[in-house]
SEKE-76271 format. One record per atom (N, C-alpha, C): x, y, z. Coordinates in steps of 0.2 Angstrom, whole numbers, plus 5000, padded with zeros to 4 digits. Layout:
# residues N
XYZ ...
END
This chain:
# residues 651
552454145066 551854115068 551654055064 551453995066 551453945062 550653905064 550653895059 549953895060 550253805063 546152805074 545852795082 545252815079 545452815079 544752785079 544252815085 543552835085 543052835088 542652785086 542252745090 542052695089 541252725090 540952715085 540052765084 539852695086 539852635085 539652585084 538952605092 538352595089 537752625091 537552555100 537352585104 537252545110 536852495111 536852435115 536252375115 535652385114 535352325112 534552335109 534052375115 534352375121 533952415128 534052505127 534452485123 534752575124 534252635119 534352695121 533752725117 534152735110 533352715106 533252735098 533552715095 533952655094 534352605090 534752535094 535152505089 535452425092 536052465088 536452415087 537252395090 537252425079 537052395080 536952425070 536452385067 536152445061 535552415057 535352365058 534552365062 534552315064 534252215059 534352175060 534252115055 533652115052 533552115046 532752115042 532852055041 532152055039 532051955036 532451935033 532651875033 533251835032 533151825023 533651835021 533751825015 534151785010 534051705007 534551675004 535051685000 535651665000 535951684995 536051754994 536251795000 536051874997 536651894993 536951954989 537351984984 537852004988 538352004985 538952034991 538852104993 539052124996 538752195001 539152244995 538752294994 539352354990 539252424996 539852444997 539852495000 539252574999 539052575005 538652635006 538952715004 538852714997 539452794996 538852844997 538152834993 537852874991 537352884998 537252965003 536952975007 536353015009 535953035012 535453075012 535453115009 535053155007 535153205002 535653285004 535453285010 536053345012 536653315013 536753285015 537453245013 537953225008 537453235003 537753214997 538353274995 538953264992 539153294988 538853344982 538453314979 538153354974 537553384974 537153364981 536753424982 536953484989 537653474989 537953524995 537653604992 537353624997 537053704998 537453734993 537353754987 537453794984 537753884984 537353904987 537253974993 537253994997 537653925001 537753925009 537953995012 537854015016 538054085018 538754055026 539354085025 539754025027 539654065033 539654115035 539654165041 538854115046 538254105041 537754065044 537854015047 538054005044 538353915045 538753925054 539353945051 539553975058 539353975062 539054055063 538654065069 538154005073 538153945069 537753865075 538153845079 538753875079 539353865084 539153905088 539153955089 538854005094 538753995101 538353905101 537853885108 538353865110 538953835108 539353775112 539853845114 540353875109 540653955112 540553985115 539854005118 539654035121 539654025128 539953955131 540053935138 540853965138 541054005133 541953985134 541954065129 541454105130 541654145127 541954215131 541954215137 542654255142 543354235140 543154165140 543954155137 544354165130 543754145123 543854165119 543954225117 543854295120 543954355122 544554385124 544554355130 545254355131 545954345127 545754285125 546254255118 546354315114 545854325112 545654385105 546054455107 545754465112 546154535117 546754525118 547154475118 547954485119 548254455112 547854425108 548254425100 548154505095 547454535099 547654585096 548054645098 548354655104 548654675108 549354685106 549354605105 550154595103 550454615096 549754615091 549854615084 549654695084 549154735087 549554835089 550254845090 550454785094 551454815096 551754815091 551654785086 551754765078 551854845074 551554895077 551254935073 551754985077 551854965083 552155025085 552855035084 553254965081 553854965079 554155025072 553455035068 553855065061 553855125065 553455145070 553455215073 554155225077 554255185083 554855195085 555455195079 555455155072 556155145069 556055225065 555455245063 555355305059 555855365065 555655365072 556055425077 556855405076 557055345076 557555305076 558055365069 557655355064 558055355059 558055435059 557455475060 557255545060 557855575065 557855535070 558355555077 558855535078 559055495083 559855475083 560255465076 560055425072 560355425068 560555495064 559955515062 560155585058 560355645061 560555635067 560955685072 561555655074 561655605072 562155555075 562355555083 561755525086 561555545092 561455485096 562155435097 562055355100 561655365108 561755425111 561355425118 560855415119 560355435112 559555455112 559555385108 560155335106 559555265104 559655215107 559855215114 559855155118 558955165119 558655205122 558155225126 557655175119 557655215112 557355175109 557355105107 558055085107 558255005105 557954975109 558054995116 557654955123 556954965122 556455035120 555855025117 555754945112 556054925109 556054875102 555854805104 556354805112 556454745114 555954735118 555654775120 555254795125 554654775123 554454785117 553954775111 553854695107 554454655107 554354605106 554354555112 554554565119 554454545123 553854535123 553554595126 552654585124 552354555120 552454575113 552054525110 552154445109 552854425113 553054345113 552554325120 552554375123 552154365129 551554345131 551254395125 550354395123 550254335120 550554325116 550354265109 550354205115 550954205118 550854105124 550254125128 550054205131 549554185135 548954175131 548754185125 548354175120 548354085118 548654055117 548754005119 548353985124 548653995129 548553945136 547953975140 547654025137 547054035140 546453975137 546553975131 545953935127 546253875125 546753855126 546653775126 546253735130 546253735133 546053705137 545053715137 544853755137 544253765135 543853735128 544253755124 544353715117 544253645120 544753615121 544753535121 544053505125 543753555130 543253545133 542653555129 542753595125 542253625119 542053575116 542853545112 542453475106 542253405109 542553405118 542153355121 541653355121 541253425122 540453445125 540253405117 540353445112 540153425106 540253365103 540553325102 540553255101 540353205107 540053225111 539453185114 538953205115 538753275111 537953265110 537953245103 538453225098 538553205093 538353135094 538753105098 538653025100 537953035104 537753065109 537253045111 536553055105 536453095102 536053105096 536153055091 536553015090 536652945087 536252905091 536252915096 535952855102 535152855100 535052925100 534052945099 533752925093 534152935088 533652915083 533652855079 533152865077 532852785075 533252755070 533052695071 533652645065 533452655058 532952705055 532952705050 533552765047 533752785053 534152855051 534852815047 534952785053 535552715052 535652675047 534752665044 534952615038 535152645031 535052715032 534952785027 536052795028 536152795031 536952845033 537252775033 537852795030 538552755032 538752785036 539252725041 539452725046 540152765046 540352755040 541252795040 541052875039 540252885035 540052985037 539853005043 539752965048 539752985054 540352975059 540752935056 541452935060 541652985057 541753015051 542253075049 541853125051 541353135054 540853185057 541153195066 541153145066 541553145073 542353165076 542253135070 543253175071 543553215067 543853195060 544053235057 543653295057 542853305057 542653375056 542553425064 542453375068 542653405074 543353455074 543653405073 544653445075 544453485073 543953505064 544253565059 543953605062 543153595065 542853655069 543253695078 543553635079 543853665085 544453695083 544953695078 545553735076 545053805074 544753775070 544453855069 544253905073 544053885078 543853925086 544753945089 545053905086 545853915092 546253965087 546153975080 546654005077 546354035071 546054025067 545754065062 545254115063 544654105070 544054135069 544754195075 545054165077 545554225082 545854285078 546154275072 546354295066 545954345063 545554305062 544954325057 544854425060 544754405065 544654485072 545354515071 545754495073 546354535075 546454555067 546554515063 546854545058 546554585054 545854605054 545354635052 545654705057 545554705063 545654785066 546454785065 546854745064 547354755064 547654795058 547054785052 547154815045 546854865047 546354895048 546054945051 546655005056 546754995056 547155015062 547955025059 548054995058 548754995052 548455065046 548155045042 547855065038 547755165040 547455155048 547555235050 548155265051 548455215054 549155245052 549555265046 549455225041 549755255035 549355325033 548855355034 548655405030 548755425036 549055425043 549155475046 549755505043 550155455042 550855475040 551055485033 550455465027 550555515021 549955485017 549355525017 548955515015 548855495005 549155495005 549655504997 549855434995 550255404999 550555325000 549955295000 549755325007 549155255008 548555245004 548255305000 547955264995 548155234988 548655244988 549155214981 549255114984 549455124991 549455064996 548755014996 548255034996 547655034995 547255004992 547455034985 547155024977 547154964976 547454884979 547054814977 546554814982 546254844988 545854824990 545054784985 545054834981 544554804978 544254764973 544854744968 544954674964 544954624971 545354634977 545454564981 544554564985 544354604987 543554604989 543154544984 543154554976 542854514974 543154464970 543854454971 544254384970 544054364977 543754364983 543754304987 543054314988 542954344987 542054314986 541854244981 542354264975 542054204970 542554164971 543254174975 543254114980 542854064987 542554094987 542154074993 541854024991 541454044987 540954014980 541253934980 541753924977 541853874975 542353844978 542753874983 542853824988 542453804993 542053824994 541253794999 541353714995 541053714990 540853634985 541453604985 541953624986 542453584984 542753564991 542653604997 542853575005 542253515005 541653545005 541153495007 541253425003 541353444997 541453384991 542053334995 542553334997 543053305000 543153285005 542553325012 542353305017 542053235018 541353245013 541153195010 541553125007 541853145003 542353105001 542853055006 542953095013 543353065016 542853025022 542253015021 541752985027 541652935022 541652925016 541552885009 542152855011 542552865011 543252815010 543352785019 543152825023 543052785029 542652715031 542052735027 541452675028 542052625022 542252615019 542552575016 543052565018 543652565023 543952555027 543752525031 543252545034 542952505038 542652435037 542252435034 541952385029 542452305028 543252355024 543652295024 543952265030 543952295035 544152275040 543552215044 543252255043 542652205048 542752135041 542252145036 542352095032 542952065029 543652075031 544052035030 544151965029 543751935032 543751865033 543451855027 542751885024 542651855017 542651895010 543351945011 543751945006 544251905006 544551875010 545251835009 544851775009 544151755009 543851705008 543451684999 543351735000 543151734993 543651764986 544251804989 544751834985 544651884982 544351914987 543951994984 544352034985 544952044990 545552094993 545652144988 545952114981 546052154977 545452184973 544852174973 544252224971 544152284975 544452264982 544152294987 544752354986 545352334986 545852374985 545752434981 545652404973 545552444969 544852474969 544252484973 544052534975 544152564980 544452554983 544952604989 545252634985 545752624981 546152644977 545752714970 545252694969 544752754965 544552814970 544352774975 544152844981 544752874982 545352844985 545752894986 546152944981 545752924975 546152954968 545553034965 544952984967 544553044969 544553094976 544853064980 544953114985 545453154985 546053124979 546553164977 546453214974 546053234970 545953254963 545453314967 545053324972 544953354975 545153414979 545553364984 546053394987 546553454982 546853424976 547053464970 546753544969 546253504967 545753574966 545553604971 545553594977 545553644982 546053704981 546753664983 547453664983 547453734976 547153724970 547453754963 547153814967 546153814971 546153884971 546253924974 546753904978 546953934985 547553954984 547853914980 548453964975 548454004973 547654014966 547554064963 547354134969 547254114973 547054154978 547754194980 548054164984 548654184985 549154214983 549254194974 549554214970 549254304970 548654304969 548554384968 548354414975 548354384980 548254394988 549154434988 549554394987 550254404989 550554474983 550254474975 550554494970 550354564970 549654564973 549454644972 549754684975 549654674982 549854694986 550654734984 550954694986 551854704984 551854754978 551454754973 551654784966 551454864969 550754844974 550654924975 551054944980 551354914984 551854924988 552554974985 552754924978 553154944973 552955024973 552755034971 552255094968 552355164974 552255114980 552255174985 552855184987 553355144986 554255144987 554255194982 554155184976 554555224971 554155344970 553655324972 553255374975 553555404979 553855394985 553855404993 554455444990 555055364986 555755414987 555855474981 555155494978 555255544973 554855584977 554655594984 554555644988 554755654993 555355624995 555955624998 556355674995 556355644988 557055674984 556755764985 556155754984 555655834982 555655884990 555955834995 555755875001 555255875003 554755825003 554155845005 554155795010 554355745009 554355685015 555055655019 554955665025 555755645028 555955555027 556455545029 556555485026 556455425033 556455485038 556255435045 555155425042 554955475039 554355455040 553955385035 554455405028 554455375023 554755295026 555155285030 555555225033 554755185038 554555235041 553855225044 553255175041 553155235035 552755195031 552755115030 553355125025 553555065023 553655005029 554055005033 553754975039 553254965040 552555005043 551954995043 551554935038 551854965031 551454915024 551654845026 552554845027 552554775029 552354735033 552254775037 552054745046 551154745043 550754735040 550154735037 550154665034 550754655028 550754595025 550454545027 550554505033 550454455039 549654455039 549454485040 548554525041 548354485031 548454535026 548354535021 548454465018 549054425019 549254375015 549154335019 548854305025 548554275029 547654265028 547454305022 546854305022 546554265017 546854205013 546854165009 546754115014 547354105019 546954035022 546554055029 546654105030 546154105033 545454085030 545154115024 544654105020 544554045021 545054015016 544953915014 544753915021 545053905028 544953865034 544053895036 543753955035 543453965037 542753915033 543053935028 542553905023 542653815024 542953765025 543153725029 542653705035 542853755039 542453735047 541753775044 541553785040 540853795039 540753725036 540953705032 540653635028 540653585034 541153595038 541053545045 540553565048 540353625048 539853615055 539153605052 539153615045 538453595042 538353515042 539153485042 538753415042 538753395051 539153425055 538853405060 538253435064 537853485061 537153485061 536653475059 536853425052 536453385047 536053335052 536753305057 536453245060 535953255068 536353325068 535853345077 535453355075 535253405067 534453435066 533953345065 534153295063 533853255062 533053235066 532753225065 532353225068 532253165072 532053135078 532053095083 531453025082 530953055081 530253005080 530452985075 530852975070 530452945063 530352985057 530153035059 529653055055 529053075055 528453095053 527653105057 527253055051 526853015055 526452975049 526353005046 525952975040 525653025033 524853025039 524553065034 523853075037 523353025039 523352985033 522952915031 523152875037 523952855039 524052845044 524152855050 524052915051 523552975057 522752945059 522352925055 521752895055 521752835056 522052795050 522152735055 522252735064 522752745063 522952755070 522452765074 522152805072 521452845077 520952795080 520852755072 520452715074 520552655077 521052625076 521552555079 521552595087 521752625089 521752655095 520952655099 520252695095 519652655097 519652595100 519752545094 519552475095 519952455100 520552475101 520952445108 520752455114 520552525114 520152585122 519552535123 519252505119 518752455119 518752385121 519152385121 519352315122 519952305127 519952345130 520652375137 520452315141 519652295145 519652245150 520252205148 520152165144 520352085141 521152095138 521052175135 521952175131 522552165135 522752105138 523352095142 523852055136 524452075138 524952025133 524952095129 525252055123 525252105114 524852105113 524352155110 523952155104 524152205099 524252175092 524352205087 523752225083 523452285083 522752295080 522952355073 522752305068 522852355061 523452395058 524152325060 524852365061 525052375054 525152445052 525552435044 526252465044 526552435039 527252455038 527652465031 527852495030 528352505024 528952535027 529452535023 530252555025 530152615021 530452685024 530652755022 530952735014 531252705012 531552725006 531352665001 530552625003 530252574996 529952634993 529952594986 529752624979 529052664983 528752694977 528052714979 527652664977 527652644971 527352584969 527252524973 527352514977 527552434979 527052444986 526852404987 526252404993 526852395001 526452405005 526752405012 526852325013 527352325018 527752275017 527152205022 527052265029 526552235034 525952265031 525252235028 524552275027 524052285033 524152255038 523552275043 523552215048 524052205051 524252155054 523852145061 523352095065 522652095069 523152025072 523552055080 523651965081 523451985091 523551935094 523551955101 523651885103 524551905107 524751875110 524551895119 524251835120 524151825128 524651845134 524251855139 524851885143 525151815147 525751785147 526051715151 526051685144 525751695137 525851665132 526651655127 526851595124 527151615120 527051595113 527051645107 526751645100 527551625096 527351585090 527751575086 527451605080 527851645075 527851665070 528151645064 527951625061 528151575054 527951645047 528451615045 528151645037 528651655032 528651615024 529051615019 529551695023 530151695018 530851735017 530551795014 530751855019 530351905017 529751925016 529451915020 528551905024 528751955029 529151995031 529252045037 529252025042 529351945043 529351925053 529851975058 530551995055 531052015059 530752105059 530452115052 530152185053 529752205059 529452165060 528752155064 528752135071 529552125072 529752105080 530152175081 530452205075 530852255079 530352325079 529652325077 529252375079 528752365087 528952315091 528852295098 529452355102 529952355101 530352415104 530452445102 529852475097 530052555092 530752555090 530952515087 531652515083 531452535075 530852515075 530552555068 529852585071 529552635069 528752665071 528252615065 527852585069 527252575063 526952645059 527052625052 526652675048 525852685049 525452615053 524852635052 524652595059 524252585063 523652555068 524052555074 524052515081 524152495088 524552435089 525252465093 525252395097 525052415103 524952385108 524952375115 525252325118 525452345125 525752275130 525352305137 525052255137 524652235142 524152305143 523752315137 523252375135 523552445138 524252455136 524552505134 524952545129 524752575124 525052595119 525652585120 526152585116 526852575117 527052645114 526652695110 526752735109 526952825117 526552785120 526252825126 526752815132 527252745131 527752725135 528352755134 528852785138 529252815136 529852745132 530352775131 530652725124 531352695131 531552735137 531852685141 531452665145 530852675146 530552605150 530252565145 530252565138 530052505134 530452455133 531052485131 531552435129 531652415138 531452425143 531552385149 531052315149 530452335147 529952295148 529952245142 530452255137 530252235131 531152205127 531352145129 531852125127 532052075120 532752105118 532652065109 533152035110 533151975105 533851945104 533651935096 534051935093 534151945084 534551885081 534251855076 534551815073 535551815072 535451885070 536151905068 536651935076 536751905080 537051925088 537551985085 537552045090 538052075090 538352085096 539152075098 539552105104 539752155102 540052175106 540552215109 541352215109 541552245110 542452235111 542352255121 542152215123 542052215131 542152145133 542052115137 542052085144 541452035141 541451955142 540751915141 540151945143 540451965153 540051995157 539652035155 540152095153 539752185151 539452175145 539452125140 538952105132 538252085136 538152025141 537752005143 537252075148 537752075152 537452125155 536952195152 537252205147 536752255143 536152275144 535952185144 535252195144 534752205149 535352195155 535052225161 535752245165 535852325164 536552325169 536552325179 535952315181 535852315186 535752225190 535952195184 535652125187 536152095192 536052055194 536352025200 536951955197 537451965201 537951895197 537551845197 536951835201 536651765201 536251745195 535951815192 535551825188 536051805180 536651835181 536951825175 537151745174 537551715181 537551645179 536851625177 536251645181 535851585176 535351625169 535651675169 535351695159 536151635156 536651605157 537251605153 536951525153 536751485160 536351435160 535951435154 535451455156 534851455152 534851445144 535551495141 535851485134 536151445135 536551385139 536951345139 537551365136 537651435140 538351455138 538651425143 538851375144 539451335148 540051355147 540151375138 541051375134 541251435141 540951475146 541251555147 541651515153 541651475156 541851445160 542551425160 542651395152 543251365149 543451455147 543351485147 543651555143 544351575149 544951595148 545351625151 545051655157 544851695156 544651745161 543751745164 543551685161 542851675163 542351745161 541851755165 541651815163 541851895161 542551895164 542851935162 543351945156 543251875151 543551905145 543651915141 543951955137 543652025133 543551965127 542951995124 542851945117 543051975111 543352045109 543652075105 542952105099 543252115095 542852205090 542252125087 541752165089 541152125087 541252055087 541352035093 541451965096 541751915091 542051925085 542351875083 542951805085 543051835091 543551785094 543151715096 542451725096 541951685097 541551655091 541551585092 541051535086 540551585084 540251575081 539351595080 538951585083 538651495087 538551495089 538651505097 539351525099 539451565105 539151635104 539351665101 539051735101 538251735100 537851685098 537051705096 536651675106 537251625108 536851615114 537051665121 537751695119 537851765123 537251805120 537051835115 536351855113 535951845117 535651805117 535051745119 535251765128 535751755130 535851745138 535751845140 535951885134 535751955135 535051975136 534751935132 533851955132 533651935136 533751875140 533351865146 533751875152 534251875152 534751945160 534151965166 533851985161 533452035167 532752025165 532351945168 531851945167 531451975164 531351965157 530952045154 530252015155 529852065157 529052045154 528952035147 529152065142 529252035136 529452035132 529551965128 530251935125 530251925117 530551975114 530651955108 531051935104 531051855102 531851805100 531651815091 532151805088 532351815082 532651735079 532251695079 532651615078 533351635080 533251635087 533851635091 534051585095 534051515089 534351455090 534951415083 534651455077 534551445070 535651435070 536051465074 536651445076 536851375078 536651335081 536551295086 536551225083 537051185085 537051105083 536351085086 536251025085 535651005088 535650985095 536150955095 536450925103 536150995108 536451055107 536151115109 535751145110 535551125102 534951175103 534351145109 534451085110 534051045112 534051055118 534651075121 534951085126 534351175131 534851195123 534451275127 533751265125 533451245121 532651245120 532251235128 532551155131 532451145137 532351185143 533051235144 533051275149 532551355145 532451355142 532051405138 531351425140 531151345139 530351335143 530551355147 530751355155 530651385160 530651455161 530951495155 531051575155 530451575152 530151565146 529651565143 528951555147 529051515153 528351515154 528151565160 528751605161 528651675164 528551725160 528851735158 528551775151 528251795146 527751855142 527651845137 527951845131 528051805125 528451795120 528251765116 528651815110 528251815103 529251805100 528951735095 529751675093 529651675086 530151725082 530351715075 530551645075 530251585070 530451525072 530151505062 530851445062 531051425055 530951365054 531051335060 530951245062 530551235066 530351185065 529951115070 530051125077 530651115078 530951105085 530851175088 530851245085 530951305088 530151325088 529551285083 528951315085 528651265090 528751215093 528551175099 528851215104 528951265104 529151285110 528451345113 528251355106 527751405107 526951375109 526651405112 525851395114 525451395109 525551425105 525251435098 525651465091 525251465087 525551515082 525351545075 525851615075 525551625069 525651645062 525351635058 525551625050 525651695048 526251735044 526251785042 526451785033 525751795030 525951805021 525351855019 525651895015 525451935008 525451985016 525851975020 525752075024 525252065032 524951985031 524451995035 524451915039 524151925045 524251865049 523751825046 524051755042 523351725038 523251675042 523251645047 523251615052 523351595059 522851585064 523351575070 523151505074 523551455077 523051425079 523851365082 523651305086 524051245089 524551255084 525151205085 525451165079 525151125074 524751085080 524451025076 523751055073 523351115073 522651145071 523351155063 523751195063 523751215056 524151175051 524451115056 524451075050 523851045047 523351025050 522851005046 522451055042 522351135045 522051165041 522251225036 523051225038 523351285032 523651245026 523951265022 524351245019 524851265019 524851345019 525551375020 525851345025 525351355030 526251315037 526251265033 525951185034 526051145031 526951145025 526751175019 527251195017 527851235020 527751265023 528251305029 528751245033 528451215035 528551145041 528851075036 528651085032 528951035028 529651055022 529451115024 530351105020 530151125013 529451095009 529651125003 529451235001 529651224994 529651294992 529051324996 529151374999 528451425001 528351474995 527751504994 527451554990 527951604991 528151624983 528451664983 527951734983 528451794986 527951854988 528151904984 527751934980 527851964976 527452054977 527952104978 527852174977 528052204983 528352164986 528852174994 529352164994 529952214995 530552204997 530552145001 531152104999 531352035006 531752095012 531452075019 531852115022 531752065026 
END
């Protein structure tokens, strides 16, 4: 008996409860080069892995998905343990063998038994393939069922979960820990039953046949009882610990691939290397110590046993010699004992493996238990809410468009110290209006656009679109009514067409040529394969500015009523931009839109605008109203240093 990648990469900005990945916070100069995401949620972590994990608990959260497949699993169980009884019946038949023909010299009476022997192994080769082939295939339909409520549970929750988790702990959640929970269902947790009654059951039979042996046979039962308990103990932390370890060295794998270009650009390869090379030293080093306890295990799993075996050999033939025991029965025995072994010494890896698929299924329950909103306001921001909600119910007639009444925001993981990032944000954009937003580097503009399609929840007050809570709209009709394009564009490894189309997959060809118009994506015409060709892992195959006006041509696809751009030109030669500005206005004056906007040319596009510093809209009004009356825009528009913001993360 012997014992690719999945791409998580998260769906278009229309899709429920996240974008393509974390999504772009306020722009940032000169940012630090990225260091890899090792350190993760608190349950996640390595070092605060459950201490006391009960591994049988853990398990049994398999239960729901087994439970569709649990005739079959059954079945499997019923014919390995069937097979592994025939096991038992062989010391019996060689005990008649040696008791009978042989010691009567009696070749007529041992064909009947030999063909017993063969008859017996037939069977058990027979049981074991149909144990196989019952539950294959169930199985593999099992860790499909499971690793798309894994991927779809990726899709629901909020991008805060995203900006907390590395992306290579949910790819080794996806795969590698899946396999280890589905082997475990196919071959250990099967074991685990069979060779438990198969001890049992053995074990009756040895004090059938010399109650004397068998408890001599016996006698490790209970140093191995609590040598694998305080195994269990510590290979829990050290499965989990590696598990870990290898979602840690995935996000960096990852990492270097995607950023490629600016390691061999900047000559990083070999930093990058050499921390590859520490993770994998630490994943060694781990693995090691798995490895040592599972030996220490084994060593005494395999040692006891035999020595008491010894013992019952040398016992058995001094009651042979004494007459008390026949040598067919004594031959029984000993057969039995060894025909036990298998059970016994197979209980070392079964343990590790079980202990194993327990650390995997707590991480991949870590991420299903995750909670889907967000999170629940604090209280204070309960009351707000309560109250910013009044004031809009009042003002329902006239609320058409956006209104942002009392909006506040902080990121889940800023200091406590540090004030919210948005303080009480009071703007309303008109219905047929388009608003431009201005404000210094890290003022929260890009914050403040991705809380229109609850990509992030406001910690405090109301939006509305067209005097409806957005709160009160389900999240796939919001992201319907409610379309983004991001500074930072992301594709697909798809088709021009199928990136575009995203954003509205029901649109018509005539709709896609003129969103592709509209961005003055002309280049797709000159592309091999026009709409149809494939633009490759995160559109690289494509300029920047090709892939920000594929963006651009995604957001408006499908006439949204409301449109939220992200200086979604900031790519763009001027000849261009110039270009798409122009066809722009005519999408803009259908829709309402609210334009992260950095220049001149991108705020002429807007009807008004509004000023965003220290958290709060300090102004709203024409272009030409705030140049004469603010200073910030003034400063803003002219290019020199804007106020620097102090007590807020730049995002």
């Amino acid at each position: 008996m012997t014992v690719h990648r999945l791409t998580l990469t998260t769906m278009a900005e229309n899709q429920e409860s996240t974008l393509p990945q974390s999504p772009p916070r306020p722009e940032q100069e000169d940012p630090d080069p990225p260091t890899p995401r090792s350190g993760q949620p608190p349950r996640s972590s390595p070092a605060t892995a459950p201490e006391h994990r009960s591994t049988v608990r853990s398990l049994l959260r398999l239960w729901p998905y087994a439970r569709v497949i649990r005739w079959r699993l059954a079945a499997s169980i019923s014919a390995a343990l069937v097979a592994m009884l025939s096991v038992l019946v062989v010391p019996l038949v060689l005990g008649r063998i040696v008791d009978g023909p042989i010691a009567h010299h009696d070749l007529s009476a041992l064909w009947p038994l030999a063909g017993a022997l063969l008859l017996l192994g037939l069977v058990e080769a027979g049981l074991f393939y149909t144990r196989r082939v019952v539950l294959a295939g169930p199985l593999a339909g099992l860790e499909t069922a499971m690793r798309g409520d894994l991927y779809a549970k990726l899709q629901r929750l909020p991008v805060s979960f995203h900006d907390r988790w590395a992306s290579g702990q949910l790819l080794s959640r996806a795969t590698s820990d899946m396999f280890t929970m589905r082997l475990f269902l196919a071959f250990p947790l099967v074991f685990l039953v069979v060779n438990s009654l198969m001890f049992a059951a053995g074990t009756a039979v040895m004090f059938v046949l010399d109650w004397r042996l068998a408890l001599i046979t016996l006698l490790p039962a209970v140093p191995l009882i609590v040598l694998t308990r305080h195994f269990e103990s510590g290979y829990s932390l050290a499965a989990r610990r590696a598990q870990d370890q290898t979602g840690d060295l995935a996000t960096v794998i990852e990492e270097s691939v995607l950023g490629i270009r600016i390691l061999k650009a900047f000559g990083r390869h070999r930093t990058m290397a050499e921390r590859f090379r520490s993770q994998t030293h630490e994943l060694r080093e781990t693995e090691l110590h798995k490895a040592g306890l599972l030996a220490n295990l084994w060593a005494v799993i395999v040692g006891l046993p035999e020595l008491a075996l010894g013992c019952a050999l040398a016992v058995g033939a001094y009651l042979v010699a004494q007459d008390e025991l026949t040598t067919g029965t004594l031959v029984a025995f000993l057969s039995t004992a060894l025909a036990l072994r298998w059970p016994v010494e197979s209980l070392g890896w079964l343990l590790a493996y079980a202990n194993e698929a327990a650390t995997a299924t707590d991480r991949y329950f870590e991420v299903l238990d995750e909670p889907e909103d967000g999170g629940a306001p604090a209280p204070a921001a309960k009351a707000d809410a309560t109250a910013a909600t009044a004031t809009a119910t009042a003002t329902a007639g006239t609320d058409e468009g956006i209104r942002l009444t009392g909006v506040r925001f902080r990121y889940p993981d800023a200091p406590d110290d540090t004030p919210d990032l948005l303080c009480g944000i009071d703007l309303h954009v008109r219905r047929g209006e388009t608003m431009a937003l201005v404000g210094a580097t890290g003022s929260g503009k890009t914050t403040l656009t991705a809380l229109l399609p609850r990509l992030y929840e406001a910690t405090g007050g109301t939006i509305t679109l067209d005097g409806r809570d957005i709160r009160e709209i389900p999240r796939a009709r919001l992201r319907e009514l409610v379309s983004v394009a991001f500074e930072e564009p992301t594709l697909f490894s798809a088709s021009v067409g199928e990136n575009v189309l995203m954003g509205a997959p029901d649109a018509s060809p005539e709709q896609l040529r003129r969103a592709l118009d509209t961005a003055q994506a002309d280049f797709v015409e000159r592309l091999p394969a026009g709409t149809e060709t494939q633009v490759g892992e995160q559109g690289l195959s494509l300029s920047g500015g090709q892939r920000q006006r594929l963006a651009l041509a995604r957001a408006v696809v499908g006439d949204p009523a409301f449109l939220v751009l992200d200086d979604p030109l900031s790519a763009l030669d001027v000849h261009t931009e110039a270009l798409v500005e122009q066809a722009l206005r005519e999408v803009l004056g259908s829709t309402t839109a609210l334009v992260v906007a950095h220049r001149p040319s991108t705020v002429l596009l807007a009807d008004r605008v509004a000023v965003l510093a220290d958290g709060r809209i300090a102004a709203v009004g024409t272009h030409q109203e705030l140049l004469r009356s603010c200073a910030v825009y003034r400063e803003l528009m002219s290019g020199e240093a804007a106020p620097v913001l102090e007590g807020s993360p730049a995002r």
